[in-house]
N, C-alpha and C positions, 0 to 999 in steps of 0.2 A: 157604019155598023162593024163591018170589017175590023178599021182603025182600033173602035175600042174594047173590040174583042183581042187584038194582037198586046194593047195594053196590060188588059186581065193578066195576058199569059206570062208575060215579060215579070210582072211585077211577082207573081206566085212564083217562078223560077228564083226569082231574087231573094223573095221569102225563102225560101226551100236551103238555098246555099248560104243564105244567113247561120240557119237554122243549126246546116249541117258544120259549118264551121265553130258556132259555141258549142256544138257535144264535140268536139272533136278535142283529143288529150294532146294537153302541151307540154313541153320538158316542165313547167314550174309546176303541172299538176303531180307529175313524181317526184318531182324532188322534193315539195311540198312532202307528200307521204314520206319518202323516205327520212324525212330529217326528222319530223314526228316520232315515226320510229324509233330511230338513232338516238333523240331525247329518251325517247321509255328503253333503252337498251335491246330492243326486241329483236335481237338479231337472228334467227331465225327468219321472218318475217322479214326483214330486210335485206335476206339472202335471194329472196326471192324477184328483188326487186332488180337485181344484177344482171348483166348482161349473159349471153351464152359463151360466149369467149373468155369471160371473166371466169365465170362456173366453169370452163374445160380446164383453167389453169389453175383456178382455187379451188379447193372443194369443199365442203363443209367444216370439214376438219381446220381449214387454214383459213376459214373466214368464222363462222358461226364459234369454232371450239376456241377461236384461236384470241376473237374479242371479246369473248364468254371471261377466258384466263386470265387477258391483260386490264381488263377492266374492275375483275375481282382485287387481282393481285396488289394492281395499284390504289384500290380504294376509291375507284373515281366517284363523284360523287356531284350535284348541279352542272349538269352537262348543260353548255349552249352553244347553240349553231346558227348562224344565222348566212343570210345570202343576201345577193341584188340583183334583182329581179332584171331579165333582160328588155330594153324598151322594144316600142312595138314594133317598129322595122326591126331591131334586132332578132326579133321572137317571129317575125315574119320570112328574113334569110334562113335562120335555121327550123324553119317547117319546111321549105325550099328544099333544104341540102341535108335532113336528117339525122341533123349535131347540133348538141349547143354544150359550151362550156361556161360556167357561171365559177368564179369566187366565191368560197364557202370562207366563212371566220368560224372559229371553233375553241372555247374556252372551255377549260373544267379542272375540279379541285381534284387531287388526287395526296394519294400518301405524304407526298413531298413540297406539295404547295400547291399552288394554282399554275399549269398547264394550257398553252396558247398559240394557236397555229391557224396559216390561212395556207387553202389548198384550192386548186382549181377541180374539179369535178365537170365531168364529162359524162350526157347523157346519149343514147345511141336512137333513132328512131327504129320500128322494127314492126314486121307485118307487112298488108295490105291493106288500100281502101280503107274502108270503112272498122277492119282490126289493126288498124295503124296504132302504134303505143311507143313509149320511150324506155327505156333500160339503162342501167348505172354501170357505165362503162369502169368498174372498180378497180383499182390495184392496192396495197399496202399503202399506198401514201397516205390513204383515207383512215389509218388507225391511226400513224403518227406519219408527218413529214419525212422523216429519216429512215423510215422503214421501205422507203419506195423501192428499190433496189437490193434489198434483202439485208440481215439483218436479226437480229434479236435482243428483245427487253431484256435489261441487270436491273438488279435493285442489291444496294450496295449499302450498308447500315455501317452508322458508328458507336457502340454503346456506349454512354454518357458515366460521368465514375457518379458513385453516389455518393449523395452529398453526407458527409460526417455529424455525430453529435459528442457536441462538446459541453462541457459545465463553466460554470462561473468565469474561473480561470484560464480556460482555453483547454482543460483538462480532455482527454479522450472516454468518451463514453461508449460511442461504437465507431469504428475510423476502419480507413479499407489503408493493410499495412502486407506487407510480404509473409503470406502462408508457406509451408511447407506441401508440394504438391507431390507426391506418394505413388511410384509408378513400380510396376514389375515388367523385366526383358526376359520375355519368355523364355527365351533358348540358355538361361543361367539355372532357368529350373530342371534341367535336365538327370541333376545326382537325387535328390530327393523331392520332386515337387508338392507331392500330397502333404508331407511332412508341411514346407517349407508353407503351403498357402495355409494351411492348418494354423499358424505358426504367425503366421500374417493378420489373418483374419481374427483371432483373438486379439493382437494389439491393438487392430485399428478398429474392432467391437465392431464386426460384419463378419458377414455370412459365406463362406466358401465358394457357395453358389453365386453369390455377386460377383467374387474374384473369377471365377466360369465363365460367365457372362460377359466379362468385362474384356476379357482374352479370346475368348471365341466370335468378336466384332471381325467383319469380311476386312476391315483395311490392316488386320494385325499382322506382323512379321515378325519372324523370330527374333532377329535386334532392334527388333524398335522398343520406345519407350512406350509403355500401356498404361495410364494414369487408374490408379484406383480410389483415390481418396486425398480431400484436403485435410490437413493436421495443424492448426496454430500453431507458433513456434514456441508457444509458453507449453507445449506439452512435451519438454527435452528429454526426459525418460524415456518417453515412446519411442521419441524419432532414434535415438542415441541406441535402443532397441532393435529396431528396424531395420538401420544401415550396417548389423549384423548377418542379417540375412544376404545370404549370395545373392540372390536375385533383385533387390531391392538397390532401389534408385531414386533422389530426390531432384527438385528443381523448386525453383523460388518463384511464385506466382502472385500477384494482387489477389488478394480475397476478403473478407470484413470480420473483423476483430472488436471483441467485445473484451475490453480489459479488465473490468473489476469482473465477469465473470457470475458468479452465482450472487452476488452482492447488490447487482442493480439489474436484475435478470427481469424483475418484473414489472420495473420500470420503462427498462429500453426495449424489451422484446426481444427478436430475431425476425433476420428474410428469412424466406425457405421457396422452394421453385413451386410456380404456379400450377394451381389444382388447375384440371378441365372444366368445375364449376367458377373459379377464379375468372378464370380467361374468357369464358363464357358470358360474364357479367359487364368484365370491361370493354371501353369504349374500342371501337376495330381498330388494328393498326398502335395503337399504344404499347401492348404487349406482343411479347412471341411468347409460343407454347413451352419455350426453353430457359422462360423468364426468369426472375427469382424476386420476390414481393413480400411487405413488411406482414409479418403472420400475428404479432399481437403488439402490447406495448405501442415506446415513440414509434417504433418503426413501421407502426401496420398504421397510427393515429397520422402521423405526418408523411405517408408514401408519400403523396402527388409532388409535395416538394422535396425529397429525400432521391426518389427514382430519377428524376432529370427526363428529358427528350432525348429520343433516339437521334442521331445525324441519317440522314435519309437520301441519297441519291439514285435518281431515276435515269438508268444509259440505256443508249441505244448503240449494240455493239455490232457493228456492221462487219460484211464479208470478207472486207481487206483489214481488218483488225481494227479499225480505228474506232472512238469513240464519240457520241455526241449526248449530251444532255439535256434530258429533257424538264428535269427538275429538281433541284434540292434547297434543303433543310438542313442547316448548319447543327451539329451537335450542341446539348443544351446541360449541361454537367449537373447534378442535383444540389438544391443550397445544403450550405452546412448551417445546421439550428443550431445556435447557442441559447443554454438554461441557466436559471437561477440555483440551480443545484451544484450542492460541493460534492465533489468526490471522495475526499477526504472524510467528511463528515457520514457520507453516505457509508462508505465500506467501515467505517469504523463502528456504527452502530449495527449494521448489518452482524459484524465480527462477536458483538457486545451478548448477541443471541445464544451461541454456540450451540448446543445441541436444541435449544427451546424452541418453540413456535408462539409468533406473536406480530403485532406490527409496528410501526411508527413513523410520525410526521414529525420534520423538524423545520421551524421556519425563522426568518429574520423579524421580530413581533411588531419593529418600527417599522418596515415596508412590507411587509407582507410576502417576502420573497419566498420560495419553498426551497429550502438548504436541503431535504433530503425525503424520499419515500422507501421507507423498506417492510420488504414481506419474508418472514421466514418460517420457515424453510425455503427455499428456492431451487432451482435446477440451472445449472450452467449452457447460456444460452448458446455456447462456441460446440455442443454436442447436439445441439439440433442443427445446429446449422450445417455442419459437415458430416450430418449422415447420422441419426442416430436408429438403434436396432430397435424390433419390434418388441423383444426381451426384455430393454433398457426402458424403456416405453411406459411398458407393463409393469415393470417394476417401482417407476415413479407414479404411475397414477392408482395404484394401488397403494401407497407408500401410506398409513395409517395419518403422517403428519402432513399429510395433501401438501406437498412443494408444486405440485400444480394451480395451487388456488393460490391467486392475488389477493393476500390480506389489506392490502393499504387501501384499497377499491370500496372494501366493504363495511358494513357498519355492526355495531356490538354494544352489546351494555356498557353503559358509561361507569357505572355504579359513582362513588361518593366524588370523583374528578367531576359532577356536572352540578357539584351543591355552592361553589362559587357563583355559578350561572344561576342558578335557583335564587341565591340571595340578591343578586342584581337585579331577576325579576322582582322581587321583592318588597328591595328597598324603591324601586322607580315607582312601584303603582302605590306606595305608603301601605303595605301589610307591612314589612319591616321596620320597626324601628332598632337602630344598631347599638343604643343603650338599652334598650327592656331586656328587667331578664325574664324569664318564663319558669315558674317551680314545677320541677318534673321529677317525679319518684320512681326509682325504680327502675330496670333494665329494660322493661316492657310496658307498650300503652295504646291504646285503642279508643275508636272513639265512640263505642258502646253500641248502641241498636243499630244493625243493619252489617254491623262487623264478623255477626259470627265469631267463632273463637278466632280471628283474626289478631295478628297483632306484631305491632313494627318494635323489633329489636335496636337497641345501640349496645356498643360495645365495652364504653363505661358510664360511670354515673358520677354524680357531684352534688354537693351539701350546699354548694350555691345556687343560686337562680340561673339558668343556663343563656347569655344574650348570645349576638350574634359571630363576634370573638371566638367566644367558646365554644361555640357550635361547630364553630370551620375546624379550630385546633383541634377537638377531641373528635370530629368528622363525628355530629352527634344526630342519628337518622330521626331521633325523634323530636326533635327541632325543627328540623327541614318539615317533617312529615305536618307536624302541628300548623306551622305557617303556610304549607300549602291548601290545607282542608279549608284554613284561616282567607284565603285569597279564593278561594272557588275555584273551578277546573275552568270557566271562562277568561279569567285573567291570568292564570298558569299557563292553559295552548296557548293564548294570546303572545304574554311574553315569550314563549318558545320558539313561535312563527318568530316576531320581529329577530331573534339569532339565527334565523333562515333554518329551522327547521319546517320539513314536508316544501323545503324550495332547491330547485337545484346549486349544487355548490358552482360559483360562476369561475370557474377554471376551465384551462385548456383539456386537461386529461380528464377522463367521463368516470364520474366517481359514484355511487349511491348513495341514493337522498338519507339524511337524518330525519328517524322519522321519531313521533313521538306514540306513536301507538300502531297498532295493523288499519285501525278505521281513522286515525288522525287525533281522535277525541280520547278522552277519557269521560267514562262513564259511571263507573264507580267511584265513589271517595276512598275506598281500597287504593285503586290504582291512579289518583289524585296522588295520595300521599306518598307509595313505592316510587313512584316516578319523580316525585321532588328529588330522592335520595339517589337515581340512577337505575332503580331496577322497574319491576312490572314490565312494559312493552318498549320502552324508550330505546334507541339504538342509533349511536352515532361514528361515524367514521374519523381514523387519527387526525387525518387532517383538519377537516372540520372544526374539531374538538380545541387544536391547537390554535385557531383563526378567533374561536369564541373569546380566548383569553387575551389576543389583543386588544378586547374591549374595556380589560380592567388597565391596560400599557397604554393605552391610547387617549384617555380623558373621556370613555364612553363611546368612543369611536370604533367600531369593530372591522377590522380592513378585509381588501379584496385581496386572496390569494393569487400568487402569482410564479407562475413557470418558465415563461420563454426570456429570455435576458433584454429582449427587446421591448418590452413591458412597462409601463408607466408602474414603476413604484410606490407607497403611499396613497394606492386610491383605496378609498373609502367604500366600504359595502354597504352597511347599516350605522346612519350617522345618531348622533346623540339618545344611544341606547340607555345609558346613566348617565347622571351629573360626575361633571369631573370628581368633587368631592369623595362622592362616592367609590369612584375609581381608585381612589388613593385611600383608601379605607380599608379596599376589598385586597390593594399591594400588600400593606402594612401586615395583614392578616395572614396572607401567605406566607409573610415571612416567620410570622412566629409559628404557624404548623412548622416549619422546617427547623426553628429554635426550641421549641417546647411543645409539639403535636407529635400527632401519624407519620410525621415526615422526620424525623430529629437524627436515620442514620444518613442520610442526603446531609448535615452537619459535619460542618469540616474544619480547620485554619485556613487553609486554601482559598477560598473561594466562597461570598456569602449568598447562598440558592433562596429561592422562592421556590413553590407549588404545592400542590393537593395531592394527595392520594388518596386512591378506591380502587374497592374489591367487588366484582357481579359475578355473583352467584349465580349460575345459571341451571334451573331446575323444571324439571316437566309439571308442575304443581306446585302451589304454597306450601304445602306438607312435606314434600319430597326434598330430600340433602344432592345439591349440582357440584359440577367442577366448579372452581372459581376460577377470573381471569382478574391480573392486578395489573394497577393503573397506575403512573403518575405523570405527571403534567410538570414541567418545574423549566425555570429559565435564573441565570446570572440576576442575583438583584438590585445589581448597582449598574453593569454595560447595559441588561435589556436587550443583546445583539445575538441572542438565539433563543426558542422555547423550542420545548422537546414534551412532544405528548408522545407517551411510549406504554404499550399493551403485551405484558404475557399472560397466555395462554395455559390452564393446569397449574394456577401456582397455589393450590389448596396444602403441598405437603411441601412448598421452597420458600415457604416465608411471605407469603399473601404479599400485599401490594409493599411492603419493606425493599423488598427484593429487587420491583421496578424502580423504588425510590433511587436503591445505592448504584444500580445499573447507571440513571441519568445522571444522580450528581458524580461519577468517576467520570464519565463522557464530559460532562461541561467542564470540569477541572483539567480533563485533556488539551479540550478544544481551547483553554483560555490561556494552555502553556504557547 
């Protein structure tokens, strides 16, 4: 009885110190928690997990604030830790001796690349009995290896150049060359200074107060140089200006140059330094607050490859000066883009505008290349870029002739340049036939019930039967108008879609869709018929417009525009739109508007031209008299190696679309010396 009562005992004892030994905490149950933590960044939390000795020597400030900073700073980001767990006799000595030190491995991505260290980590046991617990015996090593011994994080950056754009040729279109960089040495300003900043501040079109501002920085000294502004060096008046001034002082810096200037302004765009919504947007660590980023145009469409990678080095710059690395990222320069665009071409019809407003697409009509986009009026994008005034500002976007709006973007009545396209629709779905003629009387015609006193003008008449010939040459709306009532408003959108109208135009730079009406359709036979001819709701952009006509160059083949030089040339957008035949029909025709039509001052010895001309009137109402804007479309008729769809704006008192006509054909005569 005794015996197995003494057993009972024995065995409940054993129970009991079973018991107490699995609640009991072991270094892996902390450091378990603490690496948990150390994953979610909690350091707060993880401060706590620290020794008392660790805390008298660290304090929050140099643990919590201090992996709070270096952790932001560096971007870290998929932190992993991992350890090996100690075996049991191991884990049985140090319950013994109230230490254990375990191997940590410790990976993580940060600004500069991926980051990778193994560290030994040291837990402490602490308490009594049954409040027995372990604590992380910490020092700096546990941020980074090299910090053990004191020490401090560098982050060392190399800005990358941006990458240039060039044209066809290798031409410069925006390129980073030596600016003139614009500094005042205070202590020169000492005989006149109010005069002199006064004096400053007008050439370089800024504000007194900026030159203030700029001189009252804590590191300025009286002979130091104080930068106030960059100036291209194409602005030699100024500078030659400037370096009059006592106080004035230059020096030669990198900065980005836009050569043609107001000529391809809003094609290329400009940088300009990043907004706090900018920077806010982008990805962490990509930009600094101090950045400078593409604001519209190429330069804002193509940043990601134009900006480059930052060079990125991660030091640890220890007590005795020396340095160790934690990580880097080799700088990443930005690609230079090379375009299908001439420069030459570009600034010359850009020039061809002079005081007008209007736009134009020119393109190569056998590949499709895009030789030029110009919008004018324009603004010279080298005065945003180096500073321009709120004044200057204000005075451009007020500017009646909007030089802030990008014309080449947007879309606009075609007016009679879209009746070639009409008759292609035409002849493909067999409303056309290109001998019938059609007996039309009169300068005016309608097509009775449901017209209201409606009624579609042409601008002359003929004793003959009007066919399809004669329709183009004397640009005759009531031909067009007749055969499209003739065709229905279903096979009219129809053929419209297939010229990729209401589809987007498939080019790199983001353009406005051509559309054929506000709702797509046409609903009235009113607006059937205006819209064969280019007006009612129809609205197409220059380029576009210029792409359609390589349907008539191409055998029916209507190509894909094309911008980057690296670009497959000759692809095909919309294949077999017209029978070749046809194509060669609608050539022949062109020619003679330009011999004996709308076109005859585009006539030259020079050089023999093709194209169309139109005029859209543009009016709040049928009733009501609009501005007009004139048109012509016209390319070389025998090379084929350039068309020029080109648009003024207001030209009701400069000679209606005549006036774009002899614009284009002096350009092509240029271009073909």
């Amino acid at each position: 009885m005794r015996k197995g009562i003494l057993i009972v005992f024995i065995t409940i004892i054993m129970i009991i110190t079973a018991c107490s030994k699995e609640d009991e905490v072991t270094p892996h149950d902390r450091l378990d928690l603490y690496v948990e933590l150390w994953s979610n960044q909690e350091f707060t939390k993880m401060y706590d997990l620290i020794s008392t000795d660790a805390k008298n020597e660290y304090p929050p400030d140099q643990f919590i604030d201090r992996y709070q900073k270096i952790y932001e700073d560096l971007i870290v980001s998929d932190l992993q830790i991992s350890y090996n767990k100690l075996s049991d006799e191991e884990l049985e000595t140090a319950m013994e001796e109230g230490s254990a030190t375990l191997p940590l491995t410790v990976s993580m991505d940060s600004i500069a690349g991926p980051i990778d260290f193994e560290y030994e980590v040291t837990l402490i046991q602490v308490g009594e009995e049954e409040e027995l617990d372990w604590l992380i015996d910490w020092n700096p090593g546990l941020i980074f290896p090299a910090l053990k011994d004191g020490g401090e994080i560098r982050i060392q950056t190399d800005t990358p150049m941006r990458g240039e754009i060039l044209d066809r040729n290798r031409m410069p279109l925006a390129i980073n060359d030596y600016v003139y960089e614009i500094g005042i040495v205070p202590e020169k300003l000492e005989n006149n200074p109010e005069q002199q900043k006064e004096q400053i501040a007008s050439l370089l079109n800024m504000s007194v107060d900026v030159i203030d501002s700029e001189l009252s920085a804590s590191w300025v000294e009286p002979d130091l140089f104080v930068p106030i502004k960059k100036v291209p060096k194409t602005e030699e008046n100024v500078i030659k200006k400037l370096l009059e001034i006592d106080s004035i002082m230059t020096r030669e810096v990198i900065g980005r140059v836009y050569p043609l200037g107001e000529a391809a302004a809003h094609l290329v765009g400009y940088i300009g330094p990043i907004t706090a919504e900018e920077f806010e947007e982008k990805e962490p660590g990509k930009y600094g607050p101090n950045d400078f980023i593409g604001k519209r145009g190429l330069e804002q469409l193509y940043e990601d490859l134009l900006k480059g990678e930052k060079g990125i080095k991660i030091l640890v710059i220890k007590d005795d000066g020396s340095e160790e690395v934690l990580a880097e990222k080799p700088v990443k320069d930005g690609e230079t883009i090379s375009l299908t665009i001439d420069v030459n071409i570009q600034e010359k019809i850009y020039e061809s505008y002079g005081e007008n407003s209007g736009t134009a697409a020119a393109i190569h009509p056998k590949t499709g290349e895009t030789l030029a986009l110009v919008s004018s009026p324009a603004f010279d994008p080298n005065e945003f870029l180096y500073g321009i005034t709120q004044s200057r500002l204000d005075e451009l976007e007020n500017d009646p002739k909007t030089p802030i709006i990008n014309r080449f973007t947007a879309t606009f009545a075609p007016g009679s340049v879209i009746k070639p396209i009409t008759a292609a629709i035409g002849l493909e779905n067999g409303t056309i036939d290109p001998v019938e003629g059609i007996e039309i009387k009169g300068l005016t015609w309608d097509n009775g019930e449901g017209w209201g006193d409606y009624q579609v003008r042409r601008v002359s008449q003929t004793n003959q039967p009007v066919d399809l010939a004669d329709a183009l040459i004397r640009s005759d709306n009531i031909y067009f108008a007749m055969k499209a009532v003739e065709m229905g408003s279903e096979k009219f959108v129809n053929g419209l879609h297939q010229f990729g109208f209401g589809e987007k135009l498939p080019f790199e730079y983001p353009f406005m869709n051509s559309t054929i009406s506000s709702s797509g359709e046409l609903a009235s036979e009113v607006d059937l018929a205006n819209t064969s001819y280019g007006q009612a709701e129809i609205e197409v952009n220059a380029l576009h417009l210029a792409i359609t006509y390589t349907t008539i160059l191409n055998e029916g083949n209507m190509l894909k525009p094309t911008l980057l030089a690296s670009e497959p040339t000759g692809q095909i957008w919309k294949e077999n739109l017209i029978s070749p035949d046809d194509a060669a029909l609608i050539q022949e025709i062109l020619r003679d508007v330009v011999l004996k039509g709308t076109a005859t001052i585009a006539k030259n010895d020079k050089l023999a031209i093709s194209g169309k001309t139109g005029t859209a009137e543009l009016k709040q109402s049928r009733d009501s008299k609009g501005h007009e804007n004139g048109w012509f479309v016209g390319y070389p008729t025998d090379d084929q190696d350039i068309l020029i769809a080109m648009m003024f704006e207001h030209v009701e008192n400069k000679g209606t679309s005549t006036l774009v006509a002899e614009k284009v054909a002096n350009l092509l005569i240029d271009f073909n010396n």
